[in-house]
N, C-alpha and C positions, 0 to 999 in steps of 0.2 A: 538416509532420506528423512527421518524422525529425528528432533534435538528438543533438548530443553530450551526453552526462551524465557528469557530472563525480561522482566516487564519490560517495556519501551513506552514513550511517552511521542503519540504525533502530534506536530504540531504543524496547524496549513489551512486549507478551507476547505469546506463537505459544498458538493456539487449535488442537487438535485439528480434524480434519475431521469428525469424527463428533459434534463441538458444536454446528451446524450446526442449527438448529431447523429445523420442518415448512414453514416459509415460505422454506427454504433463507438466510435470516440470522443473522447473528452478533447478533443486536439484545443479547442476554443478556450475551455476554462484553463489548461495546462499553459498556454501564449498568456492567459489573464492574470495566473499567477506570477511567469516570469518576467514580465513587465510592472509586477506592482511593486512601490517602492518602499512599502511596508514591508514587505516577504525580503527584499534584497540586503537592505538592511540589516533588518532579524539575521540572513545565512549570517553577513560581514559580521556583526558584532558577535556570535557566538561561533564563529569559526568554523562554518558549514557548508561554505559556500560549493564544498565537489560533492555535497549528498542530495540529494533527491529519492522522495518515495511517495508511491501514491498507496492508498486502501482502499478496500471497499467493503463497507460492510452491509455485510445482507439481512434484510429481514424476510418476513415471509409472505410479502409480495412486491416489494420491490428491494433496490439497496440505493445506500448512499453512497458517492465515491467521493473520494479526500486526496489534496493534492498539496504537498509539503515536506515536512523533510520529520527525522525520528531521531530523537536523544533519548540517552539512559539517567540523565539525572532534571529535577526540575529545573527548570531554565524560567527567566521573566517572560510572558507573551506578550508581544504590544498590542494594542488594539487591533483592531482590523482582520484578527490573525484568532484560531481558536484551539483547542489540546482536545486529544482524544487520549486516554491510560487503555493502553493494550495490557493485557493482565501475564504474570507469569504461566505458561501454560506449555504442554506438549506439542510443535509444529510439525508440517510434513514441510520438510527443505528441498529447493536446487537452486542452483545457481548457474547464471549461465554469463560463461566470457564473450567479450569483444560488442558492447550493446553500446548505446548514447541513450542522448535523450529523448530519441525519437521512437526509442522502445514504446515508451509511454503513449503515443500516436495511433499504437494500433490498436485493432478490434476488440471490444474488450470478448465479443463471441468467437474468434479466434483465440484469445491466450489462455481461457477459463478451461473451456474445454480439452485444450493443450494437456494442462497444467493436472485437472481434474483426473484425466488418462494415464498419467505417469505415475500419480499417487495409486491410484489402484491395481497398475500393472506392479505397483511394490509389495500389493498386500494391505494397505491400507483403508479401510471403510472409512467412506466419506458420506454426508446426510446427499441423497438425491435433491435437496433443495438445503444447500446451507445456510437461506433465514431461518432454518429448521434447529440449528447447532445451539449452546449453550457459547460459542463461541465462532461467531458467522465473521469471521476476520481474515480476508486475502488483503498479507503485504508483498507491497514489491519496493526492493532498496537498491539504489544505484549507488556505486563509488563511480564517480565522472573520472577520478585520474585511473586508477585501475580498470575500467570499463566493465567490472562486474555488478550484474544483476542478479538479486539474492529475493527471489517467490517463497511467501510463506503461507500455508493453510494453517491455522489454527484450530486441532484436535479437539485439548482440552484442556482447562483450566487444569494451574497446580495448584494445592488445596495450601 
């Protein structure tokens, strides 16, 4: 459930917390991304088009959420489009088979808490309020041909 992670580099758009609809999802800004022709683009020319990942990173009283996709080396951004440097650090992992894109759809106070419960039924401490972390970073990575979904909490920075 614990892995080294090796920097990643997102690249996509940070979504206010307060965009956040009454089902507690992003479903609106996630349609906004895959309709924009910038973002489509960007997958085609760098050859991304089966990954998708959303963030979100917490502060300590609210968080941002970020919707786009994660490479390991720098890539050019086009306008319209921004990079977040996830650091190399200690993750808590799972992965889970047979998802789409409509993972993304759900609550995000469904899958937190989900995800939060499994880390600590491992043994794992986590901040009661992760804007609280030195590293407040929940990823989720999809492979669209594989159908796997890969949830990462970010422990701690590697030094």
């Amino acid at each position: 459930m614990k892995k080294s992670q090796e920097k990643i580099i997102f690249i996509g758009r940070p979504f206010a917390d307060q965009l956040m609809d009454e089902q507690r999802t992003y479903t609106q800004s996630n349609i906004e991304m895959e309709q924009d022709e910038v973002f489509q683009e960007f997958l085609a020319i760098n050859q991304l088009t089966n990954n998708r990942s959303n963030l979100i990173i917490f502060g300590p009283e609210n968080f941002m959420y970020w919707y786009g996709v994660t490479v390991t080396n720098q890539v050019e951004v086009p306008q319209g489009l921004m990079q977040f440097v996830l650091p190399q650090a200690e993750v808590a992992i799972e992965e889970i088979p047979d998802q789409n894109l409509s993972y993304f759809s759900q609550p995000l106070n469904s899958i937190l808490p989900l995800f939060f419960q499994k880390i600590s039924n491992q043994g794992i401490p986590i901040y009661e309020n992760p804007g609280d972390s030195s590293t407040p970073y929940f990823l989720q990575e999809l492979n669209l041909i594989t159908k796997k979904l890969t949830q990462m909490m970010y422990l701690k920075a590697s030094n």
